[in-house]
C-alpha positions, -999 to +999 in steps of 0.1 A: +432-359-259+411-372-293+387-395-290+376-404-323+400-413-356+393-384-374+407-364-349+442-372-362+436-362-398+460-333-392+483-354-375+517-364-394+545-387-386+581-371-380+618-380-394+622-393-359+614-433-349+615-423-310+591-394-319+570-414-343+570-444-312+562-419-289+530-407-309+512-441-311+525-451-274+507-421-265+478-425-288+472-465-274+483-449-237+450-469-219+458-498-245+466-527-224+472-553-253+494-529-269+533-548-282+556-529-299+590-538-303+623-517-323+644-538-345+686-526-353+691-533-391+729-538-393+738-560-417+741-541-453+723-504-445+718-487-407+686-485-403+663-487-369+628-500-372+597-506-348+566-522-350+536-518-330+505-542-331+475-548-306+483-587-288+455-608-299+445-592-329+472-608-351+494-641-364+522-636-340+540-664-363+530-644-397+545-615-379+578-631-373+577-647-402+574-624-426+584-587-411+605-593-379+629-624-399+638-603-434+640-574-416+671-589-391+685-612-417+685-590-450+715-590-473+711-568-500+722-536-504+699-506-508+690-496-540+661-468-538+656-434-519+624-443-509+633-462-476+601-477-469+589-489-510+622-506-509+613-524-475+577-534-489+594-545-525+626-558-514+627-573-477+594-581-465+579-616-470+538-604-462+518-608-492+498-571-484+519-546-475+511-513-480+531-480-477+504-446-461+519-413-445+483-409-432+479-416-394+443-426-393+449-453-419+476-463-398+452-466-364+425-479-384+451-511-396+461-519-362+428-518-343+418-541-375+448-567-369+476-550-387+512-548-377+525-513-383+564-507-391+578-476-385+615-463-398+639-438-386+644-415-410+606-419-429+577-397-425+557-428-437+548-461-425+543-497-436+509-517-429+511-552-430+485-574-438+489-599-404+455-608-392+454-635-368+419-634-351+399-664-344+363-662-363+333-686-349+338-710-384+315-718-409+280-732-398+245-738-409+224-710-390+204-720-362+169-697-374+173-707-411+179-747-411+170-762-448+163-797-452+180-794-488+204-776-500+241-757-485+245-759-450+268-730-448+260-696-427+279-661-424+300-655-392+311-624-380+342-616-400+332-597-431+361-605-451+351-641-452+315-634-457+325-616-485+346-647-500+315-669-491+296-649-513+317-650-537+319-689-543+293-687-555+292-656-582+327-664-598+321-632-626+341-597-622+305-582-627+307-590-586+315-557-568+321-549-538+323-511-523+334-503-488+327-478-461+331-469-428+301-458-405+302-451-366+326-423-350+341-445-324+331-482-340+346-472-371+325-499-385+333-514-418+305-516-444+300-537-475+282-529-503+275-559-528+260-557-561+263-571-595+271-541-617+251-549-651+221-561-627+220-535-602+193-505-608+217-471-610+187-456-588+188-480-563+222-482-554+225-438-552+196-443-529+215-465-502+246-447-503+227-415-498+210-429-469+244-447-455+266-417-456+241-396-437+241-419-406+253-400-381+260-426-349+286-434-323+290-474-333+271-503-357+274-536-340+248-550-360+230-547-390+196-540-377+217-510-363+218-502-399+183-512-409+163-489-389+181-461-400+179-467-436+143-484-444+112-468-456+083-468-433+104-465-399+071-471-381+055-499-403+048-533-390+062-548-418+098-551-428+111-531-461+147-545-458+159-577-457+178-598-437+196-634-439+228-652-424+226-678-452+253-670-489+229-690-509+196-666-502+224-636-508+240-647-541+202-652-554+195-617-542+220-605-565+212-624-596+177-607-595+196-572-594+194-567-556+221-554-532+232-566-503+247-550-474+274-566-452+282-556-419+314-568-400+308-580-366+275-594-374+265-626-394+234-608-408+236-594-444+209-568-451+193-573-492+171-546-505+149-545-520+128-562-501+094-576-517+057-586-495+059-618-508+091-626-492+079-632-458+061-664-471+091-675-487+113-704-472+153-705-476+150-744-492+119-730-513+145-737-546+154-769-537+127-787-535+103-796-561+080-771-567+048-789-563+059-793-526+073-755-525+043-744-538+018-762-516+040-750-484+038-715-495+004-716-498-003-725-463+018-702-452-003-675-466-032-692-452-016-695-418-005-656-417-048-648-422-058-671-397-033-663-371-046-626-373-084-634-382-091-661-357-092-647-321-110-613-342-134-636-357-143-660-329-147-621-303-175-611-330-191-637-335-197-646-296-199-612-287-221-593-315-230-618-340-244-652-324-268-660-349-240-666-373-227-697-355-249-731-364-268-735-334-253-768-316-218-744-318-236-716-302-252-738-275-220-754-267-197-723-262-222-713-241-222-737-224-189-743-217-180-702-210-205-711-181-190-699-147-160-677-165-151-646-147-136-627-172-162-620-206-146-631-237-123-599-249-103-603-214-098-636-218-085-632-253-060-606-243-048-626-214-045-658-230-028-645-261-001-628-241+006-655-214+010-674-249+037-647-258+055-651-227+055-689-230+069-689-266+098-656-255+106-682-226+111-712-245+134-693-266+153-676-241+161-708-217+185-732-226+175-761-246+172-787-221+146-768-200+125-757-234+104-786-240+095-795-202+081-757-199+062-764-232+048-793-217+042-775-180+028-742-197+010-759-228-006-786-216-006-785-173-010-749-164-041-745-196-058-777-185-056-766-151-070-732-156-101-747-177-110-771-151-106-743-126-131-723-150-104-692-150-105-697-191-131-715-217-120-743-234-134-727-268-113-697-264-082-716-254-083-739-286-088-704-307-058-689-294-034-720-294-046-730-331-039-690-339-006-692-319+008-721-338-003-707-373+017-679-367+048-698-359+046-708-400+055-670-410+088-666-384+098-630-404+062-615-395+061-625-358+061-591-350+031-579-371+012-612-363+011-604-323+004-566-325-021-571-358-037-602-339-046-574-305-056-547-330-082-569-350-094-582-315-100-549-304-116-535-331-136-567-333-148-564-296-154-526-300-174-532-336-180-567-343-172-581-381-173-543-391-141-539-372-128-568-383-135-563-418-122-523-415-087-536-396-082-559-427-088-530-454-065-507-437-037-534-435-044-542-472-042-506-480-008-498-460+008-534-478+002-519-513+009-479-503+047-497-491+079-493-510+113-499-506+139-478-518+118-466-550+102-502-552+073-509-546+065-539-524+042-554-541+052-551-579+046-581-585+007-578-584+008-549-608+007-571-636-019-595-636+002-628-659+020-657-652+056-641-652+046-613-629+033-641-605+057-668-605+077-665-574+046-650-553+020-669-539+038-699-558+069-714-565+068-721-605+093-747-624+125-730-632+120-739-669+093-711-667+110-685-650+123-666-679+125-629-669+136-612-640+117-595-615+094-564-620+115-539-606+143-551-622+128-562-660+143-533-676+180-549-667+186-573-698+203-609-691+239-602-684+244-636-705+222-637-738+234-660-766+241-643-799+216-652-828+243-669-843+256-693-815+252-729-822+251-755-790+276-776-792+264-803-778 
């Protein structure tokens, strides 16, 4: 028996309504939730009708009222050959209705919340738009809370992603292009651009690299993102990735695209720039003197979450005569009696700080803050006076630990780029250090995404190539878009000879 959708392609629909019910009673034959139901049409013209739809997946009162009512209480006589356009045209009350002769479009409709109406006599079918599902409703995501500004988030209906996005970009230069990926999830696939923004090159790129997934199902978008980014094995992200319509729509005025997946609130933009890891969601709606200065220390808190543990290794291990001497004399005095020398203790402190942080976001709520307190403050004053760790080292790993919960969208590189620089620091000293930081310069200026690079902006060394990088500059002064993108004109320029009215 098929398996997959495509399987049916050669499939066609009979002049018989028993055959035709027969096919899709065999083709849903382990469907459970499967209704159908066969309607007499008596009144003006003899016709039999039946309509199958998947319980739960549709408006049962939409379905009544608008297919299974007009179809029992029509009056009119028959004025077309074409049995089922007159029944779309002339009977039915449903706002979509569609006529197909193609069975996979007519499985693909009712595993998506469609009713499907079959006639005796046709060798085509009606889908009607009757969607009925209930969605998880519109709320402010829980990883990307704003002080200021919409406190709106996606859900997991694509449709009304799509609508959310498009509050907020009411021009026809919106488009939208769909897709299907996933031989059994049949997934359904957004792609979102502005047309006059959107860089031709770009855009091939991503379909190329969509079409050739090959995959069973997509329930998410990072099922998507793995398969599709450049540098499958870099640390760092080259798409990226929000639940928030505001960050999207701003995407797409800079001549981004954006990718949205249903069953997931996560849209996927690309491209994806360096600098947007130390950029916050409500970076545009505060002032920028206060965006600025927060962006800032997040770059600063990125280099010494990485740098610290590496620093502090080296300098106790290889390089003493670098710390002022009452330092020296005190950490030595206080790693007295420590069984472990100080590259061990590093490792095992920054991981049981790992499992502490994974824990406190795995357990409910209520229990988070008493294990913060338990494994923060009891369990790491208890293993100093025990003389299991130093004090010294503990306070360099906490202070690192915190400054690397200021950049959430590199936790990732922060933990495995914090062990490398403290191996190579307890291997080589500062000249580990120092040659862990060139490479990871080198590999974030060597990384593109989709033809761009991902750090354009630094290949211009002026004020409009820097505005939205290390700083947040007034909006009265951003005047061009992006680098990869300032060959795109405005898609709004006034004419030399347009006054202001006002």
């Amino acid at each position: 028996m098929p398996t997959q959708i495509s399987d049916y392609e050669n499939t066609a629909l009979s002049l018989s309504l028993d055959e035709n019910m027969q096919l899709f009673k065999n083709i849903f034959s382990k469907e459970s939730v499967l209704r159908f139901k066969k309607i007499e049409v008596r009144e003006s013209w003899r016709c039999d009708c039946a309509i199958f739809y998947l319980d739960g997946m549709v408006n049962v009162e939409l379905l009544n009222e608008s297919i299974v009512r007009p179809l029992l209480t029509v009056k009119q006589e028959r004025t077309e050959n074409r049995l089922a356009e007159y029944i779309v045209r002339q009977v039915l009350f449903a706002s979509e209705a569609k006529v197909t002769s193609k069975v996979p479009d007519m499985i693909r409709a009712m595993l998506y919340g469609d009713t499907l109406l079959l006639i005796d006599g046709c060798a085509e079918a009606v889908t009607v738009n009757t969607k009925g599902w209930r969605t998880r409703g519109i709320s402010e995501p829980d990883d990307e809370k704003v002080l200021q500004g919409p406190r709106e988030g996606f859900d997991e209906a694509a449709m009304f992603n799509l609508a959310m996005i498009r509050r907020k970009l009411l021009t026809p230069d919106f488009c939208t292009e769909m897709m299907r990926i996933g031989r059994r999830s049949d997934t359904i696939v957004f792609i979102c651009y502005l047309d006059s923004l959107v860089r031709k090159k770009t855009l091939d790129e991503l379909k190329k690299r969509l079409y050739s997934l090959d995959t069973d199902g997509i329930l998410d978008a990072n099922y998507i993102t793995e398969r599709i980014r450049d540098h499958p094995f870099s640390l760092f992200k080259t798409t990226g990735s929000t639940e928030r319509p505001d960050i999207v729509a701003a995407r797409l005025l800079e001549g981004r695209i954006a990718v949205v997946v249903d069953g997931t609130p996560v849209v996927i933009t690309l491209p994806y720039l360096f600098s947007e890891n130390f950029q916050s969601d409500e970076d545009y709606y505060l002032s920028y003197f206060a965006a600025s200065a927060g962006r800032v220390l997040r770059y600063l808190c990125f280099f010494l979450s990485v740098s610290i543990p590496a620093i502090f290794i080296a300098a106790a291990t290889f390089h003493k005569e670098l710390l002022p001497t009452s330092l020296a004399l005190s950490v030595t005095q206080l790693r007295g009696g420590v069984p472990f020398p100080p590259f061990a203790e590093c490792l095992l402190l920054i991981l049981v700080f790992e499992i502490l942080k994974e824990t406190g976001v795995r357990m409910p709520q209520s229990l988070g803050h008493a294990l913060s307190i338990v494994g923060g403050l009891v369990v790491g004053q208890a293993a100093v006076e025990a003389r299991i760790i130093s004090a010294p080292m503990l306070i360099v790993v906490a202070l690192s630990g915190i400054a690397g919960l200021m950049v959430p969208r590199l936790k990732g590189a922060v933990f495995y780029l914090r062990l490398l620089f403290v191996v190579l620091s307890a291997l080589f000293g500062l000249y580990g250090y120092i040659a862990g930081i060139a490479l990871t310069l080198i590999h974030i200026l060597d990384m593109r995404s989709f033809g761009t690079s991902c750090t354009v902006s630094l290949s211009k060394a002026d004020f409009q190539s820097l505005k939205d990088t290390v700083w947040r500059a007034p909006w009265f002064t951003m005047r061009t878009r992006p680098l990869f993108n300032s060959n795109i004109i405005r898609s709004r320029e006034k004419k030399p000879n347009e006054k202001n009215p006002y």
